[in-house]
C-alpha positions in Angstrom: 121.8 210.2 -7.6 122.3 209.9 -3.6 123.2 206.9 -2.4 123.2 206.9 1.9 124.7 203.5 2.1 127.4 205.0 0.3 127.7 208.2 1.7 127.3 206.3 5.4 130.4 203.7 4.7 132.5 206.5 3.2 131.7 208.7 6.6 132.9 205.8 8.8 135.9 205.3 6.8 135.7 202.0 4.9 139.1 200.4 3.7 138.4 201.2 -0.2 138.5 197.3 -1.2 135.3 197.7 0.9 133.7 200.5 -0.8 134.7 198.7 -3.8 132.9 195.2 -2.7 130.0 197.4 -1.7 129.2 199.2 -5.3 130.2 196.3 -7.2 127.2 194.6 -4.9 125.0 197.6 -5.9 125.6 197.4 -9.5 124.7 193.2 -9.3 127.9 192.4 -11.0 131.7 193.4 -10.8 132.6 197.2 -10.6 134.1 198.0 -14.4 136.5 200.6 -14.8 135.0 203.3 -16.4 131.9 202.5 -14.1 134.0 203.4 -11.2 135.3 206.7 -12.9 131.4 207.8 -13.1 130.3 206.6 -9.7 133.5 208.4 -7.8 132.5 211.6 -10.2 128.9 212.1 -10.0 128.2 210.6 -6.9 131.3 211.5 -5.1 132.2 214.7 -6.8 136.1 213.3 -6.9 137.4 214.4 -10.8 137.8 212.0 -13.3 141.9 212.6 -13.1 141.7 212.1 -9.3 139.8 208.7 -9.9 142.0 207.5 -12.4 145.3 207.4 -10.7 143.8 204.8 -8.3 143.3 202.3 -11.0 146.5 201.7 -11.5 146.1 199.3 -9.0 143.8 197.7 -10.7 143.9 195.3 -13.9 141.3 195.8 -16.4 138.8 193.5 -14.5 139.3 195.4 -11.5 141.6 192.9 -9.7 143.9 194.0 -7.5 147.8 194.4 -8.8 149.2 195.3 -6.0 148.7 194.6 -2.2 145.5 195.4 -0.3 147.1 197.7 2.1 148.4 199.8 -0.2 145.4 200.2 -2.7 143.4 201.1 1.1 146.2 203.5 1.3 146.1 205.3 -1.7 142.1 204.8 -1.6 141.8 206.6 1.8 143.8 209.6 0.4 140.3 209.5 -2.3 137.7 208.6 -0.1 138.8 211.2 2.0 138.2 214.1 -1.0 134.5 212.6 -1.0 134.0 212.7 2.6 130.4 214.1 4.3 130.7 216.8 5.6 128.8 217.3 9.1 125.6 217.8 8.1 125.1 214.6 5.8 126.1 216.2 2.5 128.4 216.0 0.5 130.9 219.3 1.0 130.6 221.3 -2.3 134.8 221.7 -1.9 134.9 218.2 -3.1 132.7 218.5 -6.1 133.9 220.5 -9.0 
């Protein structure tokens, strides 16, 4: 699945929260965990283990526990695994 809006908001460097908002919008109702963990893999190509240490920011519903800056911190650090490379793609480095 290739999803451009994604792809484009990653590329301009969302804050994560935003990336978040934006696929929780796609999906018509609130982002679940395990949701994420697919999205981030398949679409992004970012492993499961590398997706998972995020959501430790996150309760169960996927509210934040700690402060936004920090889960825009450690979500850069992801993003930045899934970002396009020049041409549009995805870089296969990122994907496993």
């Amino acid at each position: 699945m290739s999803d451009d809006e994604l792809q484009r908001i990653i590329r301009e460097g969302a804050p994560f929260l935003e990336v978040l908002g934006y696929l929780s919008g796609r999906e018509g109702r609130p982002i679940t965990p395990m949701r994420f963990l697919w999205i981030f893999q398949h679409e992004l190509g970012i492993s499961f283990v590398e997706s998972r240490e995020i959501l430790d920011c996150f309760d169960p519903g996927m509210n934040p526990l700690v402060d936004a800056d920090q889960i825009n911190e450690r979500g850069l650090l992801l993003l930045n695994k899934a970002r396009p490379d020049t041409d549009g793609g995805f870089s296969e480095t990122s994907r496993e």
